[in-house]
C-alpha positions as CSV (number, residue, x, y, z in Angstrom):
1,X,0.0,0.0,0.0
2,X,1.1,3.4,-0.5
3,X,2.5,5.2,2.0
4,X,0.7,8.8,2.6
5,X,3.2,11.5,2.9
6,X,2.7,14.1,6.4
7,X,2.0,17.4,5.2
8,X,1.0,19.2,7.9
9,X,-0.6,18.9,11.6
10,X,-4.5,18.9,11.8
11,X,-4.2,20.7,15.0
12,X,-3.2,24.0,12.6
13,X,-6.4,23.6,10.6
14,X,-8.6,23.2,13.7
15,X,-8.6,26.8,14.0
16,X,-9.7,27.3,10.7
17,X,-12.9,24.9,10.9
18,X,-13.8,25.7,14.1
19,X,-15.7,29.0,12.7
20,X,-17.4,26.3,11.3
21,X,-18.9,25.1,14.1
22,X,-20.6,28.8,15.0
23,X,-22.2,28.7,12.0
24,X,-25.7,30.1,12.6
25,X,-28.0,27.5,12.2
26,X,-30.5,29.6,10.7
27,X,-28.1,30.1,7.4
28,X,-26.0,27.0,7.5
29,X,-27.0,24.3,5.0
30,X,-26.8,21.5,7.2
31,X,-29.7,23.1,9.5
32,X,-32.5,21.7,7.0
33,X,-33.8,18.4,6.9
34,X,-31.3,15.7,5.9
35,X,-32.1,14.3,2.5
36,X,-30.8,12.7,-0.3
37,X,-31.3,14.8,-3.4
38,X,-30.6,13.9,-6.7
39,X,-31.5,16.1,-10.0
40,X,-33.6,14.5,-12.7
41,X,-30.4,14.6,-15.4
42,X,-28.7,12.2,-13.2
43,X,-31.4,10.2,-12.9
44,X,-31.3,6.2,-14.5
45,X,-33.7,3.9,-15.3
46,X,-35.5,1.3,-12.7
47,X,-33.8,-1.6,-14.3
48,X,-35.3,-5.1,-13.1
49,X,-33.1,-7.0,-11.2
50,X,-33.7,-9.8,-13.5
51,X,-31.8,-8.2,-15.8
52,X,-29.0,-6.5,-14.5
53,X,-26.3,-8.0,-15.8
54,X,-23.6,-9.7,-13.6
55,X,-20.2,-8.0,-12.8
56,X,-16.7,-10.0,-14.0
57,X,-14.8,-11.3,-11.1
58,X,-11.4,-10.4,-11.1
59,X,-7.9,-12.6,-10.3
60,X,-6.8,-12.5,-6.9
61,X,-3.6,-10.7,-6.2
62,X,-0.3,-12.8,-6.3
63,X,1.0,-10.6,-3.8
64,X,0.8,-10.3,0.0
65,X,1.2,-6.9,1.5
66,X,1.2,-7.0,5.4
67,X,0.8,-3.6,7.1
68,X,2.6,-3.2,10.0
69,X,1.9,-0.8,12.4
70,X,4.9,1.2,14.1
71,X,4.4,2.9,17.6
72,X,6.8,5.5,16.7
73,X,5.1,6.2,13.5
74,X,3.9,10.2,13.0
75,X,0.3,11.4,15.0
76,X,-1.0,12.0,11.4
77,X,0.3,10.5,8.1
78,X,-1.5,12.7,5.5
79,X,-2.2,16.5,5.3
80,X,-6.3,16.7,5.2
81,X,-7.6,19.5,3.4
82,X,-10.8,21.3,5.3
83,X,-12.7,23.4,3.5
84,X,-16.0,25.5,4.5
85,X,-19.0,22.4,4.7
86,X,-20.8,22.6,1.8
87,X,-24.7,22.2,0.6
88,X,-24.1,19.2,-1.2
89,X,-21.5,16.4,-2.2
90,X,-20.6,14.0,-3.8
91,X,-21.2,10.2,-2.7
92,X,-22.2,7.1,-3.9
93,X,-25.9,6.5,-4.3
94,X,-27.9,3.3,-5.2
95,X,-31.6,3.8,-5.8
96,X,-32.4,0.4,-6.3
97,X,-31.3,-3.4,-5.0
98,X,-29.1,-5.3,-7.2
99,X,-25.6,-5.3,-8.9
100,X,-22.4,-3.5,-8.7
101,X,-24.2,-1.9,-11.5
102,X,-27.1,0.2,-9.3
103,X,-24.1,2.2,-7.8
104,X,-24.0,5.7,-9.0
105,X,-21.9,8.7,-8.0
106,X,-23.8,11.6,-7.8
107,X,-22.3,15.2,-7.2
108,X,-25.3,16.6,-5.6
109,X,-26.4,14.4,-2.8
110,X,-27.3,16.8,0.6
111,X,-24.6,16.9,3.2
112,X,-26.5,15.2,6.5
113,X,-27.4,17.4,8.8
114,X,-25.9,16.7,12.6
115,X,-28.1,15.4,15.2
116,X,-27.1,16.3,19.2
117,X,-25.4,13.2,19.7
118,X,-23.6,12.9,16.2
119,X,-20.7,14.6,14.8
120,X,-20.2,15.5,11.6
121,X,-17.3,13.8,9.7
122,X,-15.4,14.8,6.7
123,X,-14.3,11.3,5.3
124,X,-10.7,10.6,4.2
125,X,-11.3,6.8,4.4
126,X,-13.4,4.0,4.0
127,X,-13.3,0.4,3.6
128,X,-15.8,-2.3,2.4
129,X,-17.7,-5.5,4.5
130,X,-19.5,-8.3,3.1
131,X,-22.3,-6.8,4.5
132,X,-22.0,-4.0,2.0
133,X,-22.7,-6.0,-0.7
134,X,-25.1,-8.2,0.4
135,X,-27.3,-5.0,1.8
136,X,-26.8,-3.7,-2.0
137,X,-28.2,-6.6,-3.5
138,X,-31.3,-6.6,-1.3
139,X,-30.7,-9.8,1.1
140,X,-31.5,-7.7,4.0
141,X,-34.3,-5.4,2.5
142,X,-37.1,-6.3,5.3
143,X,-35.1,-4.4,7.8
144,X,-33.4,-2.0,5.7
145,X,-33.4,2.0,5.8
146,X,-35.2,3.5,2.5
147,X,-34.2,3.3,-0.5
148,X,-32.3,5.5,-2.2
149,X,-28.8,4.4,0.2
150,X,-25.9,6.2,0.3
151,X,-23.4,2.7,1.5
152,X,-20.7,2.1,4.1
153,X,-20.1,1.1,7.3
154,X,-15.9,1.9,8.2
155,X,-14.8,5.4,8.4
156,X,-11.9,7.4,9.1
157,X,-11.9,10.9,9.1
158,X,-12.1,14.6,10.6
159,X,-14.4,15.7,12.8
160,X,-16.1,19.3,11.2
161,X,-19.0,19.8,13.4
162,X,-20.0,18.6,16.9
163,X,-23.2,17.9,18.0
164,X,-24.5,20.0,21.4
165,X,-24.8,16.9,23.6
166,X,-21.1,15.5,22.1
167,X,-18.5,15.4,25.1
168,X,-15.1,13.6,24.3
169,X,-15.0,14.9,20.2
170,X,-14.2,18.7,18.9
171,X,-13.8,19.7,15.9
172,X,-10.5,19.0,14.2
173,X,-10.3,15.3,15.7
174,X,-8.9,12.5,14.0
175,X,-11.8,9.6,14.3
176,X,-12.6,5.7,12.9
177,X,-15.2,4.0,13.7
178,X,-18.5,1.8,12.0
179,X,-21.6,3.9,11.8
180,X,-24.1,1.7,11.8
181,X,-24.9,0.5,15.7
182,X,-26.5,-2.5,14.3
183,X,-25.5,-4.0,10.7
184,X,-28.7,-5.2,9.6
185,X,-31.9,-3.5,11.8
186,X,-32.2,-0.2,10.1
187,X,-28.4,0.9,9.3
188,X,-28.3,4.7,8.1
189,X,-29.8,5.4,4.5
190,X,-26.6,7.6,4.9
191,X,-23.1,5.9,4.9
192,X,-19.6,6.1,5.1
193,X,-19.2,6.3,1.1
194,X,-19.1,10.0,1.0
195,X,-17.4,13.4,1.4
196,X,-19.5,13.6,5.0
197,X,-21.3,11.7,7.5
198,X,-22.9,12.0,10.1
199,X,-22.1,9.6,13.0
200,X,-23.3,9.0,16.7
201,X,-20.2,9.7,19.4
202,X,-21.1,6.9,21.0
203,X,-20.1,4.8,17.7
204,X,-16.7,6.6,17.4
205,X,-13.1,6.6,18.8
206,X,-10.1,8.8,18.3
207,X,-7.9,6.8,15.3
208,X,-4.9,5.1,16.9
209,X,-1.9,8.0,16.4
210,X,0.2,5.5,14.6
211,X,-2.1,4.8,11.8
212,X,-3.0,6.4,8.5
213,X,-6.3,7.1,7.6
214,X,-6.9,4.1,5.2
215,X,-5.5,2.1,7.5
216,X,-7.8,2.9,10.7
217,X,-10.7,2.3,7.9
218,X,-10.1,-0.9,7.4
219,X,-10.8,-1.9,10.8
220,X,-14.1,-1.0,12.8
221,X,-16.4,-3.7,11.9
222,X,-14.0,-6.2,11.3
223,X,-12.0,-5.8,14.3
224,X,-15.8,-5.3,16.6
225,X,-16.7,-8.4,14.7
226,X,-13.9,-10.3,15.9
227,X,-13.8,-9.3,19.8
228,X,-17.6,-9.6,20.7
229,X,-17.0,-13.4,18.9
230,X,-14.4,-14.1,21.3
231,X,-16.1,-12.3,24.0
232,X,-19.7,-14.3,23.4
233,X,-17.2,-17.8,23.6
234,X,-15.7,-16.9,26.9
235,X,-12.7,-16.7,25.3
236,X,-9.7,-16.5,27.7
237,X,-6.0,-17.4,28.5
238,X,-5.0,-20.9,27.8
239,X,-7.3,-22.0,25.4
240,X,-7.2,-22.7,21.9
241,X,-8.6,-21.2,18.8
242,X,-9.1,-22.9,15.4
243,X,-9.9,-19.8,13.0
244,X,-11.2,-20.5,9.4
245,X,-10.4,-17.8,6.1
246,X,-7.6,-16.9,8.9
247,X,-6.5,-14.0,5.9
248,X,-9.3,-12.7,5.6
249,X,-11.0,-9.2,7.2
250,X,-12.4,-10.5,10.0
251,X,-9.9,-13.7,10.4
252,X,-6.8,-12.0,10.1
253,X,-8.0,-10.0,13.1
254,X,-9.0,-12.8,15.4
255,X,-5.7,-14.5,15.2
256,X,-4.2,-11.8,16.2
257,X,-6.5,-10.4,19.3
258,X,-6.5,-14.5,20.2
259,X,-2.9,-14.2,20.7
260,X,-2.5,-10.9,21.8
261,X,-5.3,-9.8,23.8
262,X,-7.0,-12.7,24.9
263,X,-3.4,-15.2,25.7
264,X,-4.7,-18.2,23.4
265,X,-2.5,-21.3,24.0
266,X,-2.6,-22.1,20.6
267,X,-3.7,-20.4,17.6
268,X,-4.4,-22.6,13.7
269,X,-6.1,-21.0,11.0
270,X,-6.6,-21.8,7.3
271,X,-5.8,-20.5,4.1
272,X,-4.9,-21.2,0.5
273,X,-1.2,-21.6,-0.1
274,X,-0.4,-18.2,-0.9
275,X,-1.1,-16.9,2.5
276,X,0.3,-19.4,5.0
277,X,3.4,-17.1,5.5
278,X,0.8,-13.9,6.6
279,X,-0.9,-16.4,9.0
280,X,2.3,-17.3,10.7
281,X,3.1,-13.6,11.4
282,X,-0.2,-12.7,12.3
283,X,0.5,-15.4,15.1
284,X,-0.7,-18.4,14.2
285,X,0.9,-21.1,15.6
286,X,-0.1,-23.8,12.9
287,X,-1.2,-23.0,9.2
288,X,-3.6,-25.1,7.3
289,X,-3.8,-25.0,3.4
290,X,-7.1,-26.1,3.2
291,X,-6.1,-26.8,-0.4
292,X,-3.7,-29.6,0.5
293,X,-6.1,-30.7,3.9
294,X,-9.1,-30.9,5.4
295,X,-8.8,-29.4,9.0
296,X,-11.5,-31.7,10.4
297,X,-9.9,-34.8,9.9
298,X,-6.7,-33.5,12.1
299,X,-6.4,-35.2,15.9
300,X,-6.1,-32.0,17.2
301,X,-9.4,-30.7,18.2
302,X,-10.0,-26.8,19.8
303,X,-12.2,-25.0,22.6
304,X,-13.4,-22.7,20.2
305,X,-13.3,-22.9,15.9
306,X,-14.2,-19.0,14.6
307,X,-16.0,-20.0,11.4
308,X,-15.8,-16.9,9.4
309,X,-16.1,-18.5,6.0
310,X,-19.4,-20.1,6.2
311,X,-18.1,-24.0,6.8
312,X,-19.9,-24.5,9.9
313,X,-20.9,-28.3,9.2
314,X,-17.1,-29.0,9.3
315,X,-16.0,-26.7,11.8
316,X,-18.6,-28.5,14.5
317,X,-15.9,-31.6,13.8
318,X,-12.7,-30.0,14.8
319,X,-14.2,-28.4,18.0
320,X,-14.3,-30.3,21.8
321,X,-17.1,-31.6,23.4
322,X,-17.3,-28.8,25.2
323,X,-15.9,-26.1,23.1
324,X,-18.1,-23.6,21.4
325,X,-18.2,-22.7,17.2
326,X,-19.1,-19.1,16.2
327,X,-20.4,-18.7,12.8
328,X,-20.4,-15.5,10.8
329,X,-21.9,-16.8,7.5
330,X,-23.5,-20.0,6.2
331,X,-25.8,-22.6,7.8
332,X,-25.5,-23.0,11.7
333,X,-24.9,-26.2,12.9
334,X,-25.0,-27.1,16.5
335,X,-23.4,-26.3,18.8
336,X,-22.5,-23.8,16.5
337,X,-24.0,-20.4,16.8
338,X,-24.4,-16.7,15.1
339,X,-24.5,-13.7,15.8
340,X,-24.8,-9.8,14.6
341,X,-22.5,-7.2,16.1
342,X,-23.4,-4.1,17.8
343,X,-21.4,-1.4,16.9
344,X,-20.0,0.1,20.1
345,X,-16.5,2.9,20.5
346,X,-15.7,1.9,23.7
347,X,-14.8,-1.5,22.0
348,X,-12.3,0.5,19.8
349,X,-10.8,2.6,22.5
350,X,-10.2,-0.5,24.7
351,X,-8.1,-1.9,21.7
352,X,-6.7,0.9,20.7
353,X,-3.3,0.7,23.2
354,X,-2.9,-2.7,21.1
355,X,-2.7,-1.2,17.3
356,X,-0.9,1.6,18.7
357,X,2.0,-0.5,20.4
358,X,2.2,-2.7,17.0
359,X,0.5,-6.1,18.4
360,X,-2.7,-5.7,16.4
361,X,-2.1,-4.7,12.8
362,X,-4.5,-4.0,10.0
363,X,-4.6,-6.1,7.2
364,X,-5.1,-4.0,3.9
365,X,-5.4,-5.8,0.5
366,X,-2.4,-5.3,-1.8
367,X,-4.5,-4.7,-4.6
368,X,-6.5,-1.4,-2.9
369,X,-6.4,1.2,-1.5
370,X,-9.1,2.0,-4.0
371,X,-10.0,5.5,-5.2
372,X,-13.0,7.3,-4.9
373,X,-14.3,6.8,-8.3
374,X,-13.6,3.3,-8.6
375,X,-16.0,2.0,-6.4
376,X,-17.7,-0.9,-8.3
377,X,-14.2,-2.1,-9.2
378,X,-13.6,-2.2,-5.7
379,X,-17.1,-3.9,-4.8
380,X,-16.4,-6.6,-7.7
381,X,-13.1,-7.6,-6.6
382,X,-14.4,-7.7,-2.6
383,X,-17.1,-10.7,-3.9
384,X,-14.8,-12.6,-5.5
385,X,-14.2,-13.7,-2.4
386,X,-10.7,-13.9,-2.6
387,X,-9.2,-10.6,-0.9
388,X,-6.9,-10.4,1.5
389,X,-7.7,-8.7,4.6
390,X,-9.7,-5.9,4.0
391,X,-10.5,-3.3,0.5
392,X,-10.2,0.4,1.5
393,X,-11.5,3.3,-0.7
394,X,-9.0,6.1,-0.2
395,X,-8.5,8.8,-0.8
396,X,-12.2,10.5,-0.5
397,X,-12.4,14.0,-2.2
């Protein structure tokens, strides 16, 4: 991944967005109703989603890029430009469920307005989730917010505008976080894929000072996904962990809070031969092609197999009696069990002291960080299925 250059400290632009902030709400824009708004000349067709035509999937990288985090690293790694909040945007819009296809970037979506408990973000970074996609493509409609969605969960960014009942976050902050409390009962019709967004505090925590914005994007809902897993399987020190799609967003993540945070015994994961090598210096104590082996059929057995491929009927073979399986995707099987995380910053700033010392690292995929404008590249490639780690839009005008 690219390294962002340091161009100058945020705390020397804080003084020129704070007269932001004292806007009068009676002439700023963001004092009217949020909204989406889109003008009729951008408008496309309803197309059926019978007929929307699939997307291409592309080759998965060759190459494995392993970001490591450095305590000693600069506060901020990129200068961020802040400019007087405007009327409108641009962002990312789908109108209708289906393909990669229904994304559109319009230039003239309403900036959201800021609720007492939110904050207003300019965004720098974002990354993608499975979620994303399947939300797009309509799977979790009955629960959904209205259509037309502005997507995203992950965010990294600048605070612009606080909130009146917003304690810990003033303008100029650097924040990450997921901004979505819960992933699939009502998530915001207004995303992370944006200029701004609008975020609860609560949901938020300062970005650790030794990572770069695309960075601390790829982590919120991966790395909440991963802790309230372990948490939910009493997950403690001296036990062992078996984690399945070990490179992947989520995986990648558990291997390392197993061995870090939590004091696993032992740590095994799978992956396909490429990645083996990235397991072993996430912390893995044994690495499992799953190409070459079937992980169930080993003697070895685990207290708890993290299932976060959606391979539950075989990870219910490679667990002890009395061990427990958590299951992220895919048919349950007992004693495995699911579950849907709650977005929550406190989670972030309790792990933050562990990506800022270098023991937790982010995992972005060699192939990204995606820009802006190529977001449907960037959603095709996440469902292949084959990424490593996690796929990061950056940077955000």
């Amino acid at each position: 991944m690219q390294n962002m250059s340091l161009c100058a400290s945020l705390s020397s632009t804080a003084s020129h967005i704070t007269s932001l902030a004292s806007v009068s709400s009676s002439t700023s824009p963001l004092s009217r109703k949020f909204s989406l708004t889109f003008r009729e000349k951008n408008r496309t067709p309803i197309v059926p989603p019978h007929k929307l035509p699939f997307f291409s999937a592309r080759p998965a990288p060759t190459r494995v890029v392993l970001v490591k985090s450095q305590a000693t690293a600069p506060a901020s790694s990129e200068a961020v430009k802040v400019t007087p909040v405007p009327s409108e945007m641009k962002a990312w819009v789908y109108g209708e469920y289906g393909g990669v296809d229904v994304l559109k970037l319009d230039s003239n979506v309403a900036v959201p307005d800021v609720k007492e408990d939110q904050v207003l973000i300019k965004v720098v970074a974002a990354a993608l989730n499975p979620v994303d996609a399947k939300r797009r493509q309509g799977k979790f409609k009955a629960t959904d917010s209205p259509l037309p969605t502005v997507p995203g969960y992950d965010v990294a960014g600048v605070v612009v505008k606080v909130g009146s009942q917003v304690k810990d976050f003033k303008v100029g902050d650097e924040v990450y976080g997921d901004v979505n409390e819960k992933a699939l009962e009502g998530p915001k019709q207004f995303g992370s894929l944006a200029e701004y967004t609008a975020v609860e505090e609560k949901l938020l925590a300062p970005k650790p000072k030794n990572l770069d914005f695309a960075q601390a994007a790829s982590l919120p809902l991966a790395i909440e996904t991963a802790y309230e897993g372990l948490e939910r399987t009493g997950f403690s020190p001296g036990k062992s962990i078996l984690v399945l799609n070990g490179s992947g967003g989520v995986g990648s993540l558990v291997i390392q809070l197993a061995k870090q945070v939590y004091g696993a015994s032992r740590v095994a994961a799978t992956s396909s031969t490429r990645n083996l090598d990235l397991l072993k210096s996430l912390g893995a104590d044994l690495a499992i092609d799953y190409t070459k082996e079937n992980f169930e059929d080993l003697p070895e057995k685990f207290d708890v197999v993290y299932d976060a491929i959606g391979q539950c009927d075989r990870a219910v073979k490679a667990v002890k009696e009395d061990g427990s399986v958590v299951a992220l995707t895919g048919a349950v099987t007992p004693p495995g069990f699911r579950f849907v995380v709650t977005s929550n910053g406190e989670v972030l700033r309790k792990l933050n002291p562990y990506l800022e010392s270098g023991k937790v690292k982010p995992i972005v995929d060699p192939k990204g960080p995606f820009p802006f404008d190529k977001l449907a590249e960037a959603f095709s490639y996440l469902e292949t299925n084959r990424a490593t780690g996690k796929v990061v839009i950056h940077p955000i005008p």
